[in-house]
N, C-alpha and C positions, 0 to 999 in steps of 0.2 A: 401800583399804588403811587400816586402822587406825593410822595413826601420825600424829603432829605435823603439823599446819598447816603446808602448804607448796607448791611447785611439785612435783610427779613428780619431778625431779632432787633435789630436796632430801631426798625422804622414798629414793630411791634411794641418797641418799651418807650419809644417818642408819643405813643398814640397813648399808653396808659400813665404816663407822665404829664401829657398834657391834658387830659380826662376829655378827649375825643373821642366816638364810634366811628366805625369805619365803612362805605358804602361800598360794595364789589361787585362787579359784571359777572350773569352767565356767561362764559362762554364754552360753558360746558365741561370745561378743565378743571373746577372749584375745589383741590385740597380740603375737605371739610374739617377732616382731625386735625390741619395745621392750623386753622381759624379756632377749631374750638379750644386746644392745647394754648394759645396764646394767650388766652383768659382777655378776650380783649370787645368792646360791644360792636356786633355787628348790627349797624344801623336800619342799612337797607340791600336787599339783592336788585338788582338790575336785570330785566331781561332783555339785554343786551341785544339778543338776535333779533329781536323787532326792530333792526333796520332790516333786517332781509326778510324779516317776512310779513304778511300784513293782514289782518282777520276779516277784513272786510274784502278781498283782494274776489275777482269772479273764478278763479280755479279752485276748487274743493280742496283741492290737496295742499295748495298755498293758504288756506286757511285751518286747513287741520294739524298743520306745520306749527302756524301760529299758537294755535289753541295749548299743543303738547309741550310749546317753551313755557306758556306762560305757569301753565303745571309743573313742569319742572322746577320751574323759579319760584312759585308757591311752595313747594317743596323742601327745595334747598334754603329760602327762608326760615319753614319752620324747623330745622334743620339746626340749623344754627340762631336761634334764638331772637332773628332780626323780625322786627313786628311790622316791616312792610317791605313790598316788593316798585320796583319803579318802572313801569311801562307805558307806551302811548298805543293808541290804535293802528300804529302804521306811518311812516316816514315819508309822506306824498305821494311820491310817485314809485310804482313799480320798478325795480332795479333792472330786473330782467326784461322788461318791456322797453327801456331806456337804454342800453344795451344791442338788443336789439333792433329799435331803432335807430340809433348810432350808427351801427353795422350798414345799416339800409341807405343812410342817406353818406357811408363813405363808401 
């Protein structure tokens, strides 16, 4: 979370103090009972892992990867009561092919 130094309770009662919702990353870790116990609006999920993985990508599997975050993230949104999810198509360029060429030309 981006907010003020604090305990989780504190930065939880700063957000309904200041009548803000809060937007949070898949990364697959998501607490959901601590979000929803917090009585606090979850704005938007993020499917965060779309930087590593990309739907358009030419390996099947690199795109089936994709498909199952973004499920997940629809998921866990509606989960937790946030009415939209925050994704793009893919972060340019392959990580693993950059990487790998990296590798190649050191």
């Amino acid at each position: 979370m981006s907010l003020p130094d604090g305990t989780q309770a504190d930065k939880f009662a700063a957000i309904r103090r200041w009548g803000i919702g809060l937007e949070i990353a898949n990364l697959r870790d998501i607490q959901i009972d601590v979000y929803k116990s917090a009585q606090i609006p979850i704005t938007a999920v993020q499917a965060y892992q779309m930087h590593d993985f990309h739907p358009l990508h030419r390996n099947a599997e690199h795109r089936h990867q994709a498909k199952i975050h973004v499920e997940h993230t629809l998921e866990l949104a509606a989960q937790l009561n946030a009415p939209r999810i925050v994704t793009v198509c893919g972060f340019g360029h392959d990580r693993m092919a950059l990487r790998k060429a990296e590798t190649l030309i050191n």
